[in-house]
C-alpha positions in Angstrom: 49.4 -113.9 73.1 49.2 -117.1 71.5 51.4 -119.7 73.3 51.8 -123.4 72.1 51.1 -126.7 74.2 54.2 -127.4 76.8 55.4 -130.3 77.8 54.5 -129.5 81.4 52.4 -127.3 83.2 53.2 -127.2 87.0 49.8 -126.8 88.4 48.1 -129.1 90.8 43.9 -128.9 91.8 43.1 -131.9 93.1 39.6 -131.8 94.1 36.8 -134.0 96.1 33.4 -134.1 96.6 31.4 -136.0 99.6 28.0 -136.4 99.0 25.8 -137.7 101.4 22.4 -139.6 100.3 20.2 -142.2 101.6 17.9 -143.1 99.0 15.7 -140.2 97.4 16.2 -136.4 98.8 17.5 -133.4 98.4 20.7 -131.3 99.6 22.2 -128.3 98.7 24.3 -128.7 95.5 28.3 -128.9 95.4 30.1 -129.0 92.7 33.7 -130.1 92.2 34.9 -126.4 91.2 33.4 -123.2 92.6 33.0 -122.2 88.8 30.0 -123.2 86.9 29.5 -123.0 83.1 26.3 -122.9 80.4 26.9 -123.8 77.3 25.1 -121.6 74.1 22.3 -123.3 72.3 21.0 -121.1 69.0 19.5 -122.0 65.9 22.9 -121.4 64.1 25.3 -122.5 66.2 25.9 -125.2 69.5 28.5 -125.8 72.2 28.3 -129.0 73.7 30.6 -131.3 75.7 33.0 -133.6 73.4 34.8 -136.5 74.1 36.6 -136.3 70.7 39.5 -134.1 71.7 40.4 -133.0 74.6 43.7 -131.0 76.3 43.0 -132.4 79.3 41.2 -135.6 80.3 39.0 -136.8 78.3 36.6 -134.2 77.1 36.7 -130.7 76.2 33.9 -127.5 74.9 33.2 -128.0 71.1 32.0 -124.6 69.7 30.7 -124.5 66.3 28.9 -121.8 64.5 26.7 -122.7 60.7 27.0 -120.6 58.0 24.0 -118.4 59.1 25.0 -117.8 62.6 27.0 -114.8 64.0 28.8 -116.5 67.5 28.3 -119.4 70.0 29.6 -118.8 73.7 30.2 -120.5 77.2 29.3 -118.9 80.4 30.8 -119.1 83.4 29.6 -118.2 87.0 31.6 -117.8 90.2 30.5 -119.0 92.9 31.3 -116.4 95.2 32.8 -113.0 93.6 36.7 -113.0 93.1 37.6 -109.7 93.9 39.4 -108.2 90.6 42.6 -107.6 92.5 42.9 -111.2 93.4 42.6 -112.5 89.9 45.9 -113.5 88.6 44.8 -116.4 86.5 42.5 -115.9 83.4 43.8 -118.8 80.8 42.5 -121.7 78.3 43.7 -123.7 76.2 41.9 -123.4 72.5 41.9 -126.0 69.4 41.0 -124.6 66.2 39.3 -127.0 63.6 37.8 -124.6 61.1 37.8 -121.3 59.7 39.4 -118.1 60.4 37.2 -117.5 64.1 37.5 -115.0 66.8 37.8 -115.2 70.2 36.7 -112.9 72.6 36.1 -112.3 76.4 33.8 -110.2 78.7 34.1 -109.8 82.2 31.3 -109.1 84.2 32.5 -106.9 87.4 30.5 -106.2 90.4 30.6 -102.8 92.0 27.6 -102.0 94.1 28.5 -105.2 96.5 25.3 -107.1 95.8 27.1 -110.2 94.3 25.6 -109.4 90.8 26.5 -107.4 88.0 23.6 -105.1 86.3 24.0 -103.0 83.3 22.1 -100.4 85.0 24.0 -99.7 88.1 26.7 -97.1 87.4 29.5 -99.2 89.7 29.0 -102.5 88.1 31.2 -102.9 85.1 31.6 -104.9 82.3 35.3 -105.0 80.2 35.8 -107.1 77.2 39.1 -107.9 75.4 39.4 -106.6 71.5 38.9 -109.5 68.7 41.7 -110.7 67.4 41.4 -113.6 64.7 43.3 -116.7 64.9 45.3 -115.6 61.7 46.5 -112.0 63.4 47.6 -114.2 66.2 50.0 -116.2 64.2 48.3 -119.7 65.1 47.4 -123.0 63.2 44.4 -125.2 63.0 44.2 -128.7 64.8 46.6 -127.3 66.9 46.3 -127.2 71.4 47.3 -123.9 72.2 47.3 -121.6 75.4 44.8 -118.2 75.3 46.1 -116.1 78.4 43.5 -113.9 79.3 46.5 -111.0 80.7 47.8 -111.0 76.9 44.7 -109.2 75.5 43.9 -105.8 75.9 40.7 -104.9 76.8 37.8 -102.1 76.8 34.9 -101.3 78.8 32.3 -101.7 77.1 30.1 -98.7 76.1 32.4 -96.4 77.7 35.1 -95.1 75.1 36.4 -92.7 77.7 37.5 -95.3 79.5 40.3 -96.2 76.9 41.8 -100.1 76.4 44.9 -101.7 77.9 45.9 -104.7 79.4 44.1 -106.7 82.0 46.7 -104.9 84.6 45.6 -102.1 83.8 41.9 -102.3 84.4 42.3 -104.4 87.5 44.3 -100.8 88.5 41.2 -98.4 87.0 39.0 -101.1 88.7 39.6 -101.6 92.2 36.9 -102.9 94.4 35.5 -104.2 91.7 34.6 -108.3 91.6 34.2 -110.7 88.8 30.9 -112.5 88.9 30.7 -113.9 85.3 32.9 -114.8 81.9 31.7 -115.1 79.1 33.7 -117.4 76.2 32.7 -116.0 72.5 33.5 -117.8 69.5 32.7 -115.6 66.7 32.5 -116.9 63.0 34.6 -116.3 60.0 32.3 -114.8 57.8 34.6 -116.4 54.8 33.3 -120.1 55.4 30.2 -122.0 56.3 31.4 -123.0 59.3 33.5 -122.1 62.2 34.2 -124.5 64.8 36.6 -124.6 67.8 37.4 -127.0 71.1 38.3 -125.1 74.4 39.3 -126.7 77.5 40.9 -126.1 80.8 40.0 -122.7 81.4 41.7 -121.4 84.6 40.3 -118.2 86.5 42.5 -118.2 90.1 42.7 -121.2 91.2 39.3 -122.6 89.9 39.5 -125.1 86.7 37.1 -126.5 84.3 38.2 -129.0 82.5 34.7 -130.1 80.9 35.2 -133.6 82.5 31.9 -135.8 83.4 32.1 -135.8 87.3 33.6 -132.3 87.0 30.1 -130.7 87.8 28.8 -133.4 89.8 26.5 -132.3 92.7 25.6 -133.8 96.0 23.1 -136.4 95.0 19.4 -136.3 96.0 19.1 -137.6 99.6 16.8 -136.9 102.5 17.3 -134.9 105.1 17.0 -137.5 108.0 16.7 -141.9 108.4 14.7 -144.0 110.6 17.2 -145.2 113.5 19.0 -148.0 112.3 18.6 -147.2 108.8 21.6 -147.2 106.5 23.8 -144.2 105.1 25.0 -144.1 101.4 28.1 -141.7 101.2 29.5 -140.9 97.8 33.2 -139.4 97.5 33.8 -138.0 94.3 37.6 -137.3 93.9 39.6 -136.0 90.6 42.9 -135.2 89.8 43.5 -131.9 87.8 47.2 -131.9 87.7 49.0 -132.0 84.1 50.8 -135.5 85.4 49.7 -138.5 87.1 49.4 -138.2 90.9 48.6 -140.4 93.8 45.9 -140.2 95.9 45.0 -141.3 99.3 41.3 -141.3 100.4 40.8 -141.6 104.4 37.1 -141.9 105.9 36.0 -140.4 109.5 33.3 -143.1 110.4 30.5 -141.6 113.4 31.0 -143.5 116.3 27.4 -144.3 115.9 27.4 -146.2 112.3 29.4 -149.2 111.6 30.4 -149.9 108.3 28.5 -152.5 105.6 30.4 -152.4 102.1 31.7 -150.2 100.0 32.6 -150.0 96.1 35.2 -150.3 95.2 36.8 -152.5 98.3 38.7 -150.0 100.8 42.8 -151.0 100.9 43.6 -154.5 102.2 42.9 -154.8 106.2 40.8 -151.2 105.8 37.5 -150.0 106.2 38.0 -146.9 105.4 41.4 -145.9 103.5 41.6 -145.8 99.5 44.8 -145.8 97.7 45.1 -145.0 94.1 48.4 -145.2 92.3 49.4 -142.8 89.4 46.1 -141.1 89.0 45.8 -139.7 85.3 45.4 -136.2 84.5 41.5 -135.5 84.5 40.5 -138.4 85.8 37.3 -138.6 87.8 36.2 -141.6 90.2 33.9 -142.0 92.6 33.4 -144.2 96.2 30.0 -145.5 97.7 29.8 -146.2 101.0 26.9 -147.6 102.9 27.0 -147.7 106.6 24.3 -148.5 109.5 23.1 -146.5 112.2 22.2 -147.8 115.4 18.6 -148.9 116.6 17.6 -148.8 119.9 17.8 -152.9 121.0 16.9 -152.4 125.4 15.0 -155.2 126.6 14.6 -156.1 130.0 12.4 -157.6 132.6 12.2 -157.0 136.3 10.0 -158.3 139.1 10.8 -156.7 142.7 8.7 -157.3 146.7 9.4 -154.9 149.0 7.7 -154.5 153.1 8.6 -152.6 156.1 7.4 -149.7 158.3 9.4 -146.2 158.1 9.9 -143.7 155.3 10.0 -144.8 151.6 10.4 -143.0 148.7 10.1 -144.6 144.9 10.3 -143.3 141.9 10.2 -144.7 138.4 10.0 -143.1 134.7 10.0 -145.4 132.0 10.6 -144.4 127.8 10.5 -145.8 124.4 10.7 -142.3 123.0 14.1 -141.9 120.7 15.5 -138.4 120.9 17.2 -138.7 117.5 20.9 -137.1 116.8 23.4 -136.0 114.3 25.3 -138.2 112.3 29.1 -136.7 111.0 31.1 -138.6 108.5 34.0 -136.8 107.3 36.5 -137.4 104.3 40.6 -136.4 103.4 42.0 -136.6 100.4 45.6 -135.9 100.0 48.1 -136.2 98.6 52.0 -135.1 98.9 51.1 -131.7 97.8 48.0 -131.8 98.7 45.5 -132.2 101.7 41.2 -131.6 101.4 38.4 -132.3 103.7 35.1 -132.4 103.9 32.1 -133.3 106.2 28.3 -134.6 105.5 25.5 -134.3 108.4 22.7 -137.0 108.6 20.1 -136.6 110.8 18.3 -139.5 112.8 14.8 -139.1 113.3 13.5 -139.3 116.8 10.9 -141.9 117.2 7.9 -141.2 119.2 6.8 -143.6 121.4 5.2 -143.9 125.0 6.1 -142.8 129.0 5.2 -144.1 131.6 5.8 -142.5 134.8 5.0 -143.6 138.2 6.4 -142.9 142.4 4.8 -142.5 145.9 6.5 -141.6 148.9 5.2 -141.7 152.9 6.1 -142.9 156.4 4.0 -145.7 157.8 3.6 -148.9 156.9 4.4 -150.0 153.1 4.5 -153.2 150.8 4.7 -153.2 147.0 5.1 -155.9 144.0 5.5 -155.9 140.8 6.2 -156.8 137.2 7.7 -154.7 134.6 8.9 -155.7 131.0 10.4 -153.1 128.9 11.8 -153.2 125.0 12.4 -150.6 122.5 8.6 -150.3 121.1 6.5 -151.6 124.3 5.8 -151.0 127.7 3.9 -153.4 130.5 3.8 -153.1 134.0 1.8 -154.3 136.9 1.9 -152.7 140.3 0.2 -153.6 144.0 1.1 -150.6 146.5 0.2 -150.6 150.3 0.6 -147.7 152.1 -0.4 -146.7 155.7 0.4 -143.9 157.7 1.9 -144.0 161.7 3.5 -141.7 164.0 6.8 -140.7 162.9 9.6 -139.2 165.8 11.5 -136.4 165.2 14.2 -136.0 167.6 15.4 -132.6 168.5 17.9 -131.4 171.0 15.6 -131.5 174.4 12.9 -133.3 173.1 10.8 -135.9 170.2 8.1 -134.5 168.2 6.0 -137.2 167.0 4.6 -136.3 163.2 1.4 -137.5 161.6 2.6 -138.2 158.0 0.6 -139.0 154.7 1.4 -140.7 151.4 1.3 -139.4 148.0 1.7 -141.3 144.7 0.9 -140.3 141.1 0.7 -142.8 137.8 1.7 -141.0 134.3 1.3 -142.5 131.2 1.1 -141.7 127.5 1.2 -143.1 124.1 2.4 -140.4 121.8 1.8 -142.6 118.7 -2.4 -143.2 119.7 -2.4 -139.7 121.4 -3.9 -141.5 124.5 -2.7 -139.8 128.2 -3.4 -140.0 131.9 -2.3 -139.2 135.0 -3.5 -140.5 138.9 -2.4 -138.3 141.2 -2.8 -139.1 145.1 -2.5 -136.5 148.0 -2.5 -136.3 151.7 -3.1 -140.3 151.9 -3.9 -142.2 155.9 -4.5 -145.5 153.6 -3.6 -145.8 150.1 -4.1 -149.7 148.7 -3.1 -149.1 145.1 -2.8 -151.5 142.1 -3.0 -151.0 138.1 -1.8 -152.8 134.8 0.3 -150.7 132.5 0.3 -151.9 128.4 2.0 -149.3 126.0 2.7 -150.2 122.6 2.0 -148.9 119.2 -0.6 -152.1 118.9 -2.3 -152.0 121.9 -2.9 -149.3 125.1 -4.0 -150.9 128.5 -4.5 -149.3 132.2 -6.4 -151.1 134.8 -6.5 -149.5 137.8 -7.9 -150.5 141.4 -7.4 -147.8 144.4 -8.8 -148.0 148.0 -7.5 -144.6 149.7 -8.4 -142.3 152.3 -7.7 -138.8 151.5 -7.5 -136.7 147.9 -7.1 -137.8 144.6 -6.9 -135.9 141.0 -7.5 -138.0 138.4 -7.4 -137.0 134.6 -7.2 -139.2 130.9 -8.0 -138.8 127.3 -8.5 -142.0 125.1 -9.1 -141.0 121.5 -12.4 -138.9 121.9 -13.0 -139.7 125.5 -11.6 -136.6 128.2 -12.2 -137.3 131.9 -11.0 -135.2 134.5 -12.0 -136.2 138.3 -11.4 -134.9 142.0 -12.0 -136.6 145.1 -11.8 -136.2 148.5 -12.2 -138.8 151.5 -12.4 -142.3 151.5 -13.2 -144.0 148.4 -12.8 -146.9 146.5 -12.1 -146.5 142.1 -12.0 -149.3 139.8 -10.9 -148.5 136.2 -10.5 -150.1 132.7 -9.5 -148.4 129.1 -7.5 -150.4 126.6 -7.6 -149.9 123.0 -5.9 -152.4 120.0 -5.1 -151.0 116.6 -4.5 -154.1 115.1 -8.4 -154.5 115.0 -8.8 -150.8 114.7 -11.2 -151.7 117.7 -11.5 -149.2 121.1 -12.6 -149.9 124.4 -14.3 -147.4 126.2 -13.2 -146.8 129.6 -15.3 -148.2 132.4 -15.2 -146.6 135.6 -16.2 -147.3 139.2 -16.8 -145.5 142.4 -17.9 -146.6 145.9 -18.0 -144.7 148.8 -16.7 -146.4 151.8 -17.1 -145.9 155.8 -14.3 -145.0 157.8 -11.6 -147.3 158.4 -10.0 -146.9 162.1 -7.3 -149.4 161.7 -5.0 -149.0 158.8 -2.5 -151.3 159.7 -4.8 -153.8 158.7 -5.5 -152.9 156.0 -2.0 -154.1 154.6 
């Protein structure tokens, strides 16, 4: 039952953690095993994590139990259940320091398939090995020695029909049944004032702890989303659970979208991305920060365009500093010549609100336009004559030309999504359409000017902070229009609006 320390065990977990954080937040937690463990706390008795011994690594479980106390345990939790007939690990390795101890354990089987075990439900079970003290076991103190868990026999516990055996056997009396929980019980020798005990690298399948620092490390705090062109901080946690030294090869999976900053340690000579580390001891832990940037949107541009001539024209335009956001990837390997692990962390890029500004106008006749646009990632500005007039258009059949009396239609959109400000000019069923305005979009400061001389309909709608307008028209009118607003001042302009009525004109041609 008892075995003594070997000179090697061939068994090989390396196992990696990528964590992905960008300042302050918070992720779901990963852990470097799939096992997690408490460790008892009483009045009488404490286990606690000890870098004075260890079997593997540097630290290991140190149980103790005072004169007073009855036992001290550790508790472990699967992650997910390990169905019973797939367990065909259940070791640790135990040091005894003081006193004649016991050591028992207790699985906790689930039955009922709700991932839980609960002394209530008649399929859950719960089996626990028969105490044996380290004296009937044949073992000395200060000694590392190997406690495997399918050497004890065991009982289920308030159930004496159920009989004891081996660990075999009740994984046979027990099928469907799925460990949840261990617990480790270190019960005192009631000889002596104190009992105490180390434990360490407790196997169950092929999940370890080793009670190493970084072995329960989580995913660190991090938002769920950046600012474009904010940087990513990506942490790799590796760790080498093998019995010997190993060596270990670290390879990053950059987004195409980031572009690397620095990263501690320094990758491999002539790398960005690739770690190498020779001879890794057993149970050592290290870790890699990464930062990286994410790109910001950088478009500038400036544009000023005539255009004249008589026939059929068609222009549209749609202009955007909006930012749609996306998904940042960055995946990790670690591997080694047994060995091969990845893993993936998700960042997402805020979209960034900004304005749109939308404008077009199509129609046979007679047509002349200018204008001016400027464009960068937070600002907008535009200004825009437009002449329209309508003539006869010919449409040429087989036998015969059917001339067509035409009209011109044109619409202006805007909106500032950061100052909630909107509008939107739309023209319809236009003889004469003389058009300019003066676009300014820009988390500072909202401008529209507009000036119209048409002949035919017109919708015209806007809201600026408190201010809703909405407006049909139909003949021949003339508009003049002004709303800006500047945030810098935390100062708006209300909109100022004009309207004549105008006689008919007979001539459009010359009106252009």
């Amino acid at each position: 039952m008892w075995k003594p320390k070997p000179s090697n065990l061939p068994f090989l977990l390396l196992v990696m953690l990528i964590t992905s954080f960008i300042y302050s937040s918070s992720l779901t937690a990963l852990a470097l095993t799939s096992l997690d463990y408490h460790l008892g706390h009483s009045k009488y008795g404490d286990a606690s994590i000890s870098g004075d011994d260890s079997f593997h690594g540097s630290s290991s479980a140190e149980l103790s139990v005072e004169s007073k106390g009855d036992y001290i345990r550790v508790s472990v939790y699967m992650d997910e259940p390990l169905p019973l007939e797939d367990l065909d690990l259940l070791s640790m390795w135990i040091k005894p320091q003081y006193g004649d101890g016991e050591v028992q354990l207790d699985l906790f089987l689930d039955g009922d398939g709700d991932d839980s075990y609960d002394s209530h439900s008649s399929k859950d079970a719960r089996v626990r090995s028969l105490k044996e003290s380290w004296s009937e076991a044949g073992i000395s103190l200060s000694q590392w020695n190997e406690l495997d868990g399918f050497d004890l026999n065991y009982e289920k516990y308030q159930d004496k029909a159920f009989g004891s055996g081996s660990l075999a056997d009740c994984k046979s009396k027990l099928k469907g049944e799925s460990l949840v929980r261990l617990y480790i019980t270190l019960y005192k020798d009631g000889k002596v004032p104190k009992t105490t005990a180390f434990i360490d690298y407790i196997k169950i399948g092929d999940q370890i702890i080793s009670f190493e620092p970084m072995e329960q490390e989580a995913i660190k705090k991090a938002t769920k989303s950046i600012s474009p062109g904010g940087q990513i901080t990506y942490t790799i946690t590796y760790g080498n659970n093998q019995l010997t030294p190993v060596d270990l090869v670290v390879k990053e999976q950059y987004d195409p979208r980031t572009s690397f900053i620095e990263a501690n340690p320094s990758p491999d000579p002539g790398s960005t991305n690739v770690w190498t580390f020779r001879q890794l001891p057993p149970g050592a832990h290290g870790q890699i920060v990464i930062k990286v940037a994410t790109i910001k949107p950088s478009c500038k541009a400036k544009i000023e365009s005539k255009v004249s001539g008589r026939g059929y024209t068609s222009v549209n335009g749609l202009l955007s500093t909006d930012f749609n956001g996306n998904l940042i990837t960055n995946s990790v390997t670690i591997s080694s010549s047994e060995f091969n692990l990845t893993a993936s962390a998700d960042t997402t890029v805020r979209p960034i609100e900004g304005s749109i500004l939308a404008f077009g106008e199509h129609g046979s006749g007679f047509y002349k336009s200018e204008e001016q646009l400027a464009y960068s990632p937070s600002s907008i500005s535009l200004r825009r004559q437009i002449n329209g007039s309508t003539a006869l258009a010919v449409v040429n059949l087989s036998r015969c030309s059917i001339p067509i009396q035409g009209g011109w239609f044109a619409g202006l959109q805007g909106e500032n999504k950061i100052r909630d400000i909107r509008w939107s000019d739309k023209y319809y069923h236009a003889s004469l359409l003389n058009l300019s305005f003066r676009v300014q979009l820009s988390k500072a400061q909202s401008l529209l000017e507009t000036s119209s001389r048409f002949i035919g309909m017109v919708d015209r709608t806007s809201q600026w902070t408190d201010v809703i307008t909405d407006q049909r028209l139909a003949g021949n009118f003339t508009i003049t229009s002004k709303a800006t607003g500047k945030w810098s001042s935390m100062q708006i302009s209300q909109q100022e609006e004009g309207l004549d009525c105008c006689p008919e004109i007979q001539d459009h041609e010359e009106e252009i």
